[in-house]
PDB file of N, CA, C and O in Angstrom:
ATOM      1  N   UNK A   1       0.822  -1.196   0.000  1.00  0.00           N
ATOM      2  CA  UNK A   1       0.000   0.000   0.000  1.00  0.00           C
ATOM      3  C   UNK A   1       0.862   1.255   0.000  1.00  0.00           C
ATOM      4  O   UNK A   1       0.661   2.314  -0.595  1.00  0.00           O
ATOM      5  N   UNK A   2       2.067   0.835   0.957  1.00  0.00           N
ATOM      6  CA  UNK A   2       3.016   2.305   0.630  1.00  0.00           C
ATOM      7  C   UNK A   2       2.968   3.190  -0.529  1.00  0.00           C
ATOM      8  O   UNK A   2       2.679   4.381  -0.639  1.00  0.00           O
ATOM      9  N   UNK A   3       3.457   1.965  -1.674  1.00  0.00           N
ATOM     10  CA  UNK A   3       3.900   2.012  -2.720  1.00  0.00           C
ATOM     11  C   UNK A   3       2.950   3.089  -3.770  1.00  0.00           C
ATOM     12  O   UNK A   3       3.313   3.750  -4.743  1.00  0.00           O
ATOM     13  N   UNK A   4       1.867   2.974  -3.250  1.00  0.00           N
ATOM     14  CA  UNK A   4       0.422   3.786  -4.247  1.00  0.00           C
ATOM     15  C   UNK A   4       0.736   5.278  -3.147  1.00  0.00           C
ATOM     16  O   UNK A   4       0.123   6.182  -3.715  1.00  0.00           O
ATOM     17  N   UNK A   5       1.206   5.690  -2.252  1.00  0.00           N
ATOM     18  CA  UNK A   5       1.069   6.889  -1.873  1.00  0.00           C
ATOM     19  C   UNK A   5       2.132   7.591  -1.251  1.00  0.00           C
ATOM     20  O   UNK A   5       2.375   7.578  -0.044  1.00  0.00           O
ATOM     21  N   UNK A   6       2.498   7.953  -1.769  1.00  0.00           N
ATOM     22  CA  UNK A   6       3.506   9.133  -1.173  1.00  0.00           C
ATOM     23  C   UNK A   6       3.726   9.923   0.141  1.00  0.00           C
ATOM     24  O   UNK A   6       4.704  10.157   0.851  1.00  0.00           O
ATOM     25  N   UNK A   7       2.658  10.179   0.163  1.00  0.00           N
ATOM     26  CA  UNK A   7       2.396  11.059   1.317  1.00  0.00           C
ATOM     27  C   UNK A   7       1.611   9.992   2.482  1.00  0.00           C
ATOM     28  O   UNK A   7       1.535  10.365   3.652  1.00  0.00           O
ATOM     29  N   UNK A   8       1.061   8.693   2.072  1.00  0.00           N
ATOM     30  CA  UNK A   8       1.151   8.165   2.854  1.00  0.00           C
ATOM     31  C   UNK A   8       2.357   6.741   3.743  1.00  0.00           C
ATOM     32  O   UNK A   8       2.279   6.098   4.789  1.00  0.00           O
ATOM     33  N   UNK A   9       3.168   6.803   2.813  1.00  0.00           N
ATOM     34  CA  UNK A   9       4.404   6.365   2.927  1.00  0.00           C
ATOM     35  C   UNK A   9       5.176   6.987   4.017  1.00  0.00           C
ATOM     36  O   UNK A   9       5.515   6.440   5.067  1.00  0.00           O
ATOM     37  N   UNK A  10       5.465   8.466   3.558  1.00  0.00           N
ATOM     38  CA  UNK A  10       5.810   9.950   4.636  1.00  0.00           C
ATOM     39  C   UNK A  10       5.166   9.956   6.045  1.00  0.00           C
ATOM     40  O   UNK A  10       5.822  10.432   6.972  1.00  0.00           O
ATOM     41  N   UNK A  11       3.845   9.426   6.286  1.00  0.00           N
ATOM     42  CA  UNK A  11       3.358   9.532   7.427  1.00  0.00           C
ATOM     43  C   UNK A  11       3.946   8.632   8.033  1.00  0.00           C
ATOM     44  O   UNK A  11       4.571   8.947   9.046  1.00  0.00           O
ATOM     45  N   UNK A  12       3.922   7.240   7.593  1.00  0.00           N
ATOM     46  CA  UNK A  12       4.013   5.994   7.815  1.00  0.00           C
ATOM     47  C   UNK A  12       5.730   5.809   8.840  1.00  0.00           C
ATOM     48  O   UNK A  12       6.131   5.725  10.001  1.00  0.00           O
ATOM     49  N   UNK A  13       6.179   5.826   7.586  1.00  0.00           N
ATOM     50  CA  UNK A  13       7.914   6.356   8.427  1.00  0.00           C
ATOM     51  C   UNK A  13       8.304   6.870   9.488  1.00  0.00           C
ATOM     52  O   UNK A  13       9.154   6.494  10.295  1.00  0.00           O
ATOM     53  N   UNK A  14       7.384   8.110   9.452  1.00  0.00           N
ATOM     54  CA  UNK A  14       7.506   9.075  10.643  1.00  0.00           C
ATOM     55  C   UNK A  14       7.000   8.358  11.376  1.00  0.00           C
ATOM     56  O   UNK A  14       7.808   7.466  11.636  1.00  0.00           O
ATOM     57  N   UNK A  15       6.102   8.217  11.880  1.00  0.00           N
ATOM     58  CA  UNK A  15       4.839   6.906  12.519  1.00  0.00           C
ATOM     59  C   UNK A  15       6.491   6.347  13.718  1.00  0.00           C
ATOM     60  O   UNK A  15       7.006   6.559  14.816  1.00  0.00           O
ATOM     61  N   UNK A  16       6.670   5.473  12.323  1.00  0.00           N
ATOM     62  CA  UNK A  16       7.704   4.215  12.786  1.00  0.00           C
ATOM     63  C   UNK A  16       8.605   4.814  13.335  1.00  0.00           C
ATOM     64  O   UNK A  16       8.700   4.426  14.500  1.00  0.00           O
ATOM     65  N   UNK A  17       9.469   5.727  13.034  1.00  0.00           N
ATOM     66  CA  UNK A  17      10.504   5.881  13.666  1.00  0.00           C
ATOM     67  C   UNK A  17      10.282   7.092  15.141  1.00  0.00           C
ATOM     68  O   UNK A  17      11.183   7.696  15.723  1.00  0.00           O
ATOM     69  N   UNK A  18       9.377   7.121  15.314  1.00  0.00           N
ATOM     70  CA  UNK A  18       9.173   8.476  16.539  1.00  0.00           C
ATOM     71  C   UNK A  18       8.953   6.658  17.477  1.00  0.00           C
ATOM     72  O   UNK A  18       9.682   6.139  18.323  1.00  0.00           O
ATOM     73  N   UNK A  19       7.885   6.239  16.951  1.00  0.00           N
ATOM     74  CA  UNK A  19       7.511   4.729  17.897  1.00  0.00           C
ATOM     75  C   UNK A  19       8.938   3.984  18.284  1.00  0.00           C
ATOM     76  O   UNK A  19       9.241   3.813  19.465  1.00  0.00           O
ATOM     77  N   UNK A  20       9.588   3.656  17.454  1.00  0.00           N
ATOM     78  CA  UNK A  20      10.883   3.067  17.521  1.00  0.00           C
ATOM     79  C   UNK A  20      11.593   3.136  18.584  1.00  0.00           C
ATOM     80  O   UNK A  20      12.029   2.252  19.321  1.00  0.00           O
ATOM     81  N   UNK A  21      11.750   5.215  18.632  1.00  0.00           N
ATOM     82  CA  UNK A  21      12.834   5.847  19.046  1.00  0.00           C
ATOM     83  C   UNK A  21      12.050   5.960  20.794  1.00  0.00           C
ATOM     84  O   UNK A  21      12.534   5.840  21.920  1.00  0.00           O
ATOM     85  N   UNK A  22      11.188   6.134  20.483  1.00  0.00           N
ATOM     86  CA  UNK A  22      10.091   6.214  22.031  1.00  0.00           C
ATOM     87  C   UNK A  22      10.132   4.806  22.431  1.00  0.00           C
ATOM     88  O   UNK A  22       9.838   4.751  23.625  1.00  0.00           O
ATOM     89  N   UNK A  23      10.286   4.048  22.117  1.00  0.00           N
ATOM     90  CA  UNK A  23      10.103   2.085  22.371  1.00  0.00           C
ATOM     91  C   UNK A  23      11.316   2.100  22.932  1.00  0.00           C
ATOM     92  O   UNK A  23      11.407   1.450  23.973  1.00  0.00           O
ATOM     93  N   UNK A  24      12.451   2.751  22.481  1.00  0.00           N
ATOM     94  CA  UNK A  24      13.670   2.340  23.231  1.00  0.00           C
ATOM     95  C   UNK A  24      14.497   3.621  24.149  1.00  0.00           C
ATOM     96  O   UNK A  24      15.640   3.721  24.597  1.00  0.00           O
ATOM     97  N   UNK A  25      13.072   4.664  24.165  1.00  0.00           N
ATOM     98  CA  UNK A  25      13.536   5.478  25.498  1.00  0.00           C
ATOM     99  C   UNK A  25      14.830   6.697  24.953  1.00  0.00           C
ATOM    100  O   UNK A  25      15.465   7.401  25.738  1.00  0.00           O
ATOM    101  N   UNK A  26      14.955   6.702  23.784  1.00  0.00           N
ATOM    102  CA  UNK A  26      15.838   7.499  23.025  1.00  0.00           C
ATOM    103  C   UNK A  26      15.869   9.004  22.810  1.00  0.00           C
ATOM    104  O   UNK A  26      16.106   9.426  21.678  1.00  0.00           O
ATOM    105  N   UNK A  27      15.665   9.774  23.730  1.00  0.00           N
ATOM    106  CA  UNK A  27      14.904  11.354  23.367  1.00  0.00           C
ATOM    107  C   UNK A  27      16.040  11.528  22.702  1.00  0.00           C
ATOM    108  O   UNK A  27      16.145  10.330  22.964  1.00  0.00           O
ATOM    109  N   UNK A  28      16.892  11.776  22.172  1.00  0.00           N
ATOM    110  CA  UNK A  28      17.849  12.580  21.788  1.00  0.00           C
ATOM    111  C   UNK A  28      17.315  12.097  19.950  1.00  0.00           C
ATOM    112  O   UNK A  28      17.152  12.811  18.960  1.00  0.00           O
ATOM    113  N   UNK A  29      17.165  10.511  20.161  1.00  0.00           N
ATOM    114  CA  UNK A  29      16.876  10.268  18.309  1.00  0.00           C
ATOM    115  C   UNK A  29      15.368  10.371  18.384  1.00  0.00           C
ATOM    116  O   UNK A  29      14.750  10.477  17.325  1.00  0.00           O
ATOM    117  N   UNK A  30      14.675  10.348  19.614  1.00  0.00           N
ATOM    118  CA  UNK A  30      13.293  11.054  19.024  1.00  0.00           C
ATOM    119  C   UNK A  30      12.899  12.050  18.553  1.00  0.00           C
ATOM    120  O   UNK A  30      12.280  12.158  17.494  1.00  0.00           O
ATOM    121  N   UNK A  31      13.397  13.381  19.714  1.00  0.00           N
ATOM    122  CA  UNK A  31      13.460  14.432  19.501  1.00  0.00           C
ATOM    123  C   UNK A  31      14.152  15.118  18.091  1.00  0.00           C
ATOM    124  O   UNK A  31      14.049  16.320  17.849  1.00  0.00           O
ATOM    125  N   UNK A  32      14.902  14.115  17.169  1.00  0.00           N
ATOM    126  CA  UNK A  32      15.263  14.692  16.012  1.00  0.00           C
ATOM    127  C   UNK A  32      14.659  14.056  14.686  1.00  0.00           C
ATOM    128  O   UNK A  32      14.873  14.441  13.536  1.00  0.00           O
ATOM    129  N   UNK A  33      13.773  12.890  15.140  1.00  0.00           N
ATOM    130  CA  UNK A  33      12.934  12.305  14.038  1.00  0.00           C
ATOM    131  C   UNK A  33      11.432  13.719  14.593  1.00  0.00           C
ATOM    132  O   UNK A  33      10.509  14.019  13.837  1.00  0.00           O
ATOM    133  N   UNK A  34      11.586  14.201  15.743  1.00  0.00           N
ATOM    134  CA  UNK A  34      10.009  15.369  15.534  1.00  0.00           C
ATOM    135  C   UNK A  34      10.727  16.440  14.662  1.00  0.00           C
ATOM    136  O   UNK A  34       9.926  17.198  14.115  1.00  0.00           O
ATOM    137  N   UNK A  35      11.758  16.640  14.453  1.00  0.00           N
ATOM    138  CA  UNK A  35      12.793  18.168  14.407  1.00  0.00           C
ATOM    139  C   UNK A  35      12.403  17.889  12.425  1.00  0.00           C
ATOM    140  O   UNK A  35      11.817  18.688  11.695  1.00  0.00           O
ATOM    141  N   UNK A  36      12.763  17.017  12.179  1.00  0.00           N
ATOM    142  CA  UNK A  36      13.089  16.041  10.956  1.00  0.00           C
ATOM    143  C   UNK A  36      11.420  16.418  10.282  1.00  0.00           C
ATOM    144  O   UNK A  36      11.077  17.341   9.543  1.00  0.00           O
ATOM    145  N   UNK A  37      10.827  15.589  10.725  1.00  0.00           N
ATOM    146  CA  UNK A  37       9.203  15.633  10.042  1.00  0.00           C
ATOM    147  C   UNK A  37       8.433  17.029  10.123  1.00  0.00           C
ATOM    148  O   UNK A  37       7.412  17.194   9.455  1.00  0.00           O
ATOM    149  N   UNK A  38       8.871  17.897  10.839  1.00  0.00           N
ATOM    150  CA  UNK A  38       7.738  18.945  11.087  1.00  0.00           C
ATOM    151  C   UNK A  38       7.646  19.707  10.230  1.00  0.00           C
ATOM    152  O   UNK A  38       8.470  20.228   9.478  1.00  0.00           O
ATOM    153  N   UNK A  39       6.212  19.806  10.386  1.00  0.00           N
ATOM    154  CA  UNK A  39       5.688  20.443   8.508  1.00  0.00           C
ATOM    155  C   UNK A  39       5.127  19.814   7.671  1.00  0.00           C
ATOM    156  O   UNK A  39       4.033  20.051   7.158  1.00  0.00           O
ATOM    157  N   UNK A  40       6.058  18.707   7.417  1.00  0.00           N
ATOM    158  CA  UNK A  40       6.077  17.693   6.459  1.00  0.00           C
ATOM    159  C   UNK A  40       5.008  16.203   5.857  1.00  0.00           C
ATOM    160  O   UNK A  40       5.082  15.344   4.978  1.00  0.00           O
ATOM    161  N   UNK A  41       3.895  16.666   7.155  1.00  0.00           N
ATOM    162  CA  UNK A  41       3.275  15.561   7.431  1.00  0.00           C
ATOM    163  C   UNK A  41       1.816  15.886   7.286  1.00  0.00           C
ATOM    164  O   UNK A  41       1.641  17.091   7.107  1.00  0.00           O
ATOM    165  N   UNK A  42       0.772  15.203   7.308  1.00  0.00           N
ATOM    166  CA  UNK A  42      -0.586  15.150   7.724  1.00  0.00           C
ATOM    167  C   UNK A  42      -0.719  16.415   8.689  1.00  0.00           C
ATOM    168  O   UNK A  42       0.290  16.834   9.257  1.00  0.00           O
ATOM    169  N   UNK A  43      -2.043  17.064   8.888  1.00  0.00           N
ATOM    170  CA  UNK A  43      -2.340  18.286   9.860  1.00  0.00           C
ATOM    171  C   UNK A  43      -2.278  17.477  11.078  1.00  0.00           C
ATOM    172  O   UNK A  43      -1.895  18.143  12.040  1.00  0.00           O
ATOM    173  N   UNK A  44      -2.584  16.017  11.391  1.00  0.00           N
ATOM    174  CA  UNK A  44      -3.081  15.773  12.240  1.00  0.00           C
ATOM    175  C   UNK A  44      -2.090  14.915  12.646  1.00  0.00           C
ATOM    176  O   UNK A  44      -2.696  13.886  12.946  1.00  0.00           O
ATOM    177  N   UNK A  45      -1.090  14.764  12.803  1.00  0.00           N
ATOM    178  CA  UNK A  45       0.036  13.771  12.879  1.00  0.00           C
ATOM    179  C   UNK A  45       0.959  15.520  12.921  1.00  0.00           C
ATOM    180  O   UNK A  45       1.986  15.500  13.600  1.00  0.00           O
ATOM    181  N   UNK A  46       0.747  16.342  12.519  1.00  0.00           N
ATOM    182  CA  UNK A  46       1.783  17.693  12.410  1.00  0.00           C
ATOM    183  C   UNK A  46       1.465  18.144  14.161  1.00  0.00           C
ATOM    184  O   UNK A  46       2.335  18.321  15.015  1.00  0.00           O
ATOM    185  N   UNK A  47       0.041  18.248  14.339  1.00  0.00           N
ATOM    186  CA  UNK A  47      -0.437  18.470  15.543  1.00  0.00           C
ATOM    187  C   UNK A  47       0.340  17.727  16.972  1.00  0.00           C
ATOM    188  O   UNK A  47       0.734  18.250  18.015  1.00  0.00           O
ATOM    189  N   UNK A  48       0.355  16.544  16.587  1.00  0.00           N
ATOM    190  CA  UNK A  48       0.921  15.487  17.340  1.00  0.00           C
ATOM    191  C   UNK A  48       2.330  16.080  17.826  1.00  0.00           C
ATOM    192  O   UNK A  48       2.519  16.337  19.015  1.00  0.00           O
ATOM    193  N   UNK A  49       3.226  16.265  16.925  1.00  0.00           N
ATOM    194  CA  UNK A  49       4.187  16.877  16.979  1.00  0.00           C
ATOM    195  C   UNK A  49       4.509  17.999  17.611  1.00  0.00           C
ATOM    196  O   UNK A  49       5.432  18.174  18.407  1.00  0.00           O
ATOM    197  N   UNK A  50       3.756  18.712  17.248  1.00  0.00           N
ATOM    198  CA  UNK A  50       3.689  20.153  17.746  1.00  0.00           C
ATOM    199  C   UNK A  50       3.615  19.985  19.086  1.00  0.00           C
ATOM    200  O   UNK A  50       4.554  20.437  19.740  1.00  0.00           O
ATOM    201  N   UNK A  51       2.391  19.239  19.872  1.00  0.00           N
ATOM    202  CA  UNK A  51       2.408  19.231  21.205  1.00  0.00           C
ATOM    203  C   UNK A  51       3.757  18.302  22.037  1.00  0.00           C
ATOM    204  O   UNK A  51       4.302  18.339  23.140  1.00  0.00           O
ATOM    205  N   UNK A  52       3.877  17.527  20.823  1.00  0.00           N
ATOM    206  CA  UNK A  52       5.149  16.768  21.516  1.00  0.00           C
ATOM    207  C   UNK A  52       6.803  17.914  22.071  1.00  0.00           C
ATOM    208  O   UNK A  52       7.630  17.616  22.932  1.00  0.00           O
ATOM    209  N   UNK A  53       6.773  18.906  21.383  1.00  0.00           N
ATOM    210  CA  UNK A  53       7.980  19.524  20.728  1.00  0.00           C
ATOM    211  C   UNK A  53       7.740  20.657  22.018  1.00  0.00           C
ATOM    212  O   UNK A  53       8.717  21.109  22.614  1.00  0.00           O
ATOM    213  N   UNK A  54       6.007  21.154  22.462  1.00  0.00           N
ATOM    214  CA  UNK A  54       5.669  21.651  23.736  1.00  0.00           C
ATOM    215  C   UNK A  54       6.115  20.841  25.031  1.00  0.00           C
ATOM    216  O   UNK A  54       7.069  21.084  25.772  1.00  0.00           O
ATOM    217  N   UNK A  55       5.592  20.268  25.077  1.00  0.00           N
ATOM    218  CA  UNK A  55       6.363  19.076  26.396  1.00  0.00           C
ATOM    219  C   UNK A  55       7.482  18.336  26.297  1.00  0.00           C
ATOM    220  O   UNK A  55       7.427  17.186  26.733  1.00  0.00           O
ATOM    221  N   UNK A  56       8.576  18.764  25.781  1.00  0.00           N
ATOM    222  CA  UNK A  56       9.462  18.401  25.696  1.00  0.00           C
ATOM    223  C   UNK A  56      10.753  17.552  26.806  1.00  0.00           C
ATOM    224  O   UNK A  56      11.473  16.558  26.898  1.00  0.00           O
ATOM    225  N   UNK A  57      10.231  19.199  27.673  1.00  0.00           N
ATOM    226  CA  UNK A  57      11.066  18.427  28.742  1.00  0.00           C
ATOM    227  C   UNK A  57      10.408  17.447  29.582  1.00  0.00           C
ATOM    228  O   UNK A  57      10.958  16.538  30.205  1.00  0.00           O
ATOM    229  N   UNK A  58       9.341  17.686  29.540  1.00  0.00           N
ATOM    230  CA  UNK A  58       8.077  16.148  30.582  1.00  0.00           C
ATOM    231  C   UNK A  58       8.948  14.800  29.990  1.00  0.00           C
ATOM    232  O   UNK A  58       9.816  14.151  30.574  1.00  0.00           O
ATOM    233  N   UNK A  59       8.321  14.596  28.428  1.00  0.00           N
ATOM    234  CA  UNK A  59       8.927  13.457  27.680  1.00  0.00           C
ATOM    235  C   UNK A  59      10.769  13.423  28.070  1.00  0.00           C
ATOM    236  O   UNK A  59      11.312  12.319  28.048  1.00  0.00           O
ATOM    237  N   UNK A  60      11.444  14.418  28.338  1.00  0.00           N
ATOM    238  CA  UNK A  60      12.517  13.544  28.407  1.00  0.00           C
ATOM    239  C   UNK A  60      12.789  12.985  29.794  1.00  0.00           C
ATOM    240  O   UNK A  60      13.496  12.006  30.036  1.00  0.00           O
ATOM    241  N   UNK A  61      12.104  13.770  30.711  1.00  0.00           N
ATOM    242  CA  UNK A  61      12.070  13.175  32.429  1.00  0.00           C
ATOM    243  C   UNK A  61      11.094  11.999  32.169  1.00  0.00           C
ATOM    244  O   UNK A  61      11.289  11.382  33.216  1.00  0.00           O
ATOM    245  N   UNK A  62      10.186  11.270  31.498  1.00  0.00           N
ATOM    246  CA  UNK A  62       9.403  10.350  31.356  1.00  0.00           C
ATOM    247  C   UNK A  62      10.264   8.911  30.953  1.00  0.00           C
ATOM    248  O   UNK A  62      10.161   7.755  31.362  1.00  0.00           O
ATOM    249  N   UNK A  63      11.257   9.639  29.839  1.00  0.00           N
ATOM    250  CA  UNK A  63      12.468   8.693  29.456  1.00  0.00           C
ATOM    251  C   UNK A  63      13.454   8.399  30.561  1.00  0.00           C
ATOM    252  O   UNK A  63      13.971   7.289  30.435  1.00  0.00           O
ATOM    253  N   UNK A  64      13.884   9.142  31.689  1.00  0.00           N
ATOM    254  CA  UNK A  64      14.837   9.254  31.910  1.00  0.00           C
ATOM    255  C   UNK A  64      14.597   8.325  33.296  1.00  0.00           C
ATOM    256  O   UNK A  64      15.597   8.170  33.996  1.00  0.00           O
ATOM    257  N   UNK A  65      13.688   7.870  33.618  1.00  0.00           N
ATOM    258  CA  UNK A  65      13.053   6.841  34.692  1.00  0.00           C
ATOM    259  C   UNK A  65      11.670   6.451  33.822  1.00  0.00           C
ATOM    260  O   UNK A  65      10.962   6.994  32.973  1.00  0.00           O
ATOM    261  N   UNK A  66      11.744   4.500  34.941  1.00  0.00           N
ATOM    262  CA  UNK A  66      10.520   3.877  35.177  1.00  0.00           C
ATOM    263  C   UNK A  66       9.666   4.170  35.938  1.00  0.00           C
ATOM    264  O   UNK A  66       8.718   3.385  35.964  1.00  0.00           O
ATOM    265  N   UNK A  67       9.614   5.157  36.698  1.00  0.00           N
ATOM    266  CA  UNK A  67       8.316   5.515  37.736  1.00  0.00           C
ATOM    267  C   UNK A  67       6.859   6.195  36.899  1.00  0.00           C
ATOM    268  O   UNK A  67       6.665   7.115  36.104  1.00  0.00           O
ATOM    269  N   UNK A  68       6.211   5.404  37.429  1.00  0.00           N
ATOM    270  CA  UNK A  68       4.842   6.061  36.633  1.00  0.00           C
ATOM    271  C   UNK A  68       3.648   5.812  37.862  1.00  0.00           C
ATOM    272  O   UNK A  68       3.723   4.854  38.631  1.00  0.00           O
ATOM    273  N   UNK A  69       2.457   6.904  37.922  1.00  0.00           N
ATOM    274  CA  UNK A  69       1.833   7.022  38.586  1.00  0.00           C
ATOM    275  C   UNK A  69       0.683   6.170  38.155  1.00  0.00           C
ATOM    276  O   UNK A  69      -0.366   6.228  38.797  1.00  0.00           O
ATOM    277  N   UNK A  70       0.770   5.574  37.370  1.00  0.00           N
ATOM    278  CA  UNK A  70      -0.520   4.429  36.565  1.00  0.00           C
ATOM    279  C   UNK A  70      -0.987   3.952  37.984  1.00  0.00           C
ATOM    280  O   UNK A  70      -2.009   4.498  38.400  1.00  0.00           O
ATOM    281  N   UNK A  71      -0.520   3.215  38.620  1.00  0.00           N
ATOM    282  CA  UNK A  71      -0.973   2.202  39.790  1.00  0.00           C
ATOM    283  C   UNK A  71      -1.927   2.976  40.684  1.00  0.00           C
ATOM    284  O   UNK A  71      -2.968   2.471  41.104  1.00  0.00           O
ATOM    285  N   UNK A  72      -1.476   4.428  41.010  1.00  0.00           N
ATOM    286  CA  UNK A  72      -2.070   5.517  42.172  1.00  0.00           C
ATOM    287  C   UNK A  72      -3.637   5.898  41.407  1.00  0.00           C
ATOM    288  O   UNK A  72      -4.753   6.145  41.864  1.00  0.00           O
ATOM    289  N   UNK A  73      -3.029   5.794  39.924  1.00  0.00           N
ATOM    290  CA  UNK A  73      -4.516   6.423  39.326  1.00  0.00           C
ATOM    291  C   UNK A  73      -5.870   5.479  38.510  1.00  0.00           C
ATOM    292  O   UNK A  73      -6.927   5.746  37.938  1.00  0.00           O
ATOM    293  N   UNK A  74      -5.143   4.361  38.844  1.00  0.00           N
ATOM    294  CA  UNK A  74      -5.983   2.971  39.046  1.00  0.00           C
ATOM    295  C   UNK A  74      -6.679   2.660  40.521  1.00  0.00           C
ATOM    296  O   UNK A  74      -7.840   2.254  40.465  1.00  0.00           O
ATOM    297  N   UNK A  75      -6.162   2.791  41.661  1.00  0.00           N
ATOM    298  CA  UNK A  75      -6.466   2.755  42.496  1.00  0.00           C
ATOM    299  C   UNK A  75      -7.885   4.261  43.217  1.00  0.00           C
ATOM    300  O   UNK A  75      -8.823   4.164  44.008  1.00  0.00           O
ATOM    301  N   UNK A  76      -7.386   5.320  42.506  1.00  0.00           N
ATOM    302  CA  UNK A  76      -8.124   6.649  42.296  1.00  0.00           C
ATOM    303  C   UNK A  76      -9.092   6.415  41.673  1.00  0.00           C
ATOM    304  O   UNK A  76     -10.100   7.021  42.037  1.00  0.00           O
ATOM    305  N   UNK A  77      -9.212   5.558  40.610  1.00  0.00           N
ATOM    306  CA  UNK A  77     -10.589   5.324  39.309  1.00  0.00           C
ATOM    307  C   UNK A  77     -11.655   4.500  40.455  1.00  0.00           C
ATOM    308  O   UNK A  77     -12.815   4.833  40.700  1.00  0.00           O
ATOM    309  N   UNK A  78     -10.964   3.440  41.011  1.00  0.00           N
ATOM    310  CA  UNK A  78     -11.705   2.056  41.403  1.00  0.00           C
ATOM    311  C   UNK A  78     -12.714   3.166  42.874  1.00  0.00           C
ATOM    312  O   UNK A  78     -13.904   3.196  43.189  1.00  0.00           O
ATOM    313  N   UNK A  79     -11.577   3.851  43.362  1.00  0.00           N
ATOM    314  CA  UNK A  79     -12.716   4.475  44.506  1.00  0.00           C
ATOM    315  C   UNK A  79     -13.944   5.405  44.270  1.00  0.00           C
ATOM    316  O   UNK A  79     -15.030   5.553  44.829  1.00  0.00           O
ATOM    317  N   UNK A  80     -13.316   5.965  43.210  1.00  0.00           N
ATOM    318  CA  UNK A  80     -14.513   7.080  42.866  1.00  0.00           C
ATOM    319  C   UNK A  80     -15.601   5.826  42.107  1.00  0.00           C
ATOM    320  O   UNK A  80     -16.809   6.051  42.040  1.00  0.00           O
ATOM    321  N   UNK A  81     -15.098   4.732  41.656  1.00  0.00           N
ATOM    322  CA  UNK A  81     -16.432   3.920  41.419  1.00  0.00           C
ATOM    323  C   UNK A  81     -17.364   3.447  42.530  1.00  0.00           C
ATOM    324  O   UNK A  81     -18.566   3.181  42.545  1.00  0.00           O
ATOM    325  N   UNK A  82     -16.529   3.435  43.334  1.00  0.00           N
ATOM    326  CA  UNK A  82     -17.683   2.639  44.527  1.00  0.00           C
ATOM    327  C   UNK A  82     -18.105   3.884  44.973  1.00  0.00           C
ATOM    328  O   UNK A  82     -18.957   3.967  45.858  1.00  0.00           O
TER     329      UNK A  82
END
């Protein structure tokens, strides 16, 4: 399917390599696959970016440790249910 679109090929790539570079905790090669694509892409995948390129420094303290508050805000969901 690449192959029939251009511009959806372009998304596709970008796609992969921001996922890639985020899969293995990499801000330095993430942050230059957002630097790389911007502009260049879908409005809505450009958007993506844009806010990524805003929180910049969150995402690299997010990389830079395993601590995540998931568990506290699972435990927060289950009470406000009962």
């Amino acid at each position: 399917m690449l192959s029939y679109s251009e511009e959806l090929k372009e998304n596709w790539l970008a796609f992969q390599n921001m996922y890639s570079s985020f899969d293995t905790r990499d801000s330095i090669r993430f942050f230059g696959w957002l630097q790389r694509y911007d502009g260049n892409l879908d409005e809505k995948l450009a958007t993506v970016i844009e806010t990524f390129l805003k929180i910049e420094s969150y995402i690299k303290n997010s990389f830079r440790t395993s601590l995540s508050n998931g568990v506290l805000e699972g435990i927060n969901n289950k009470i406000k249910l009962i």
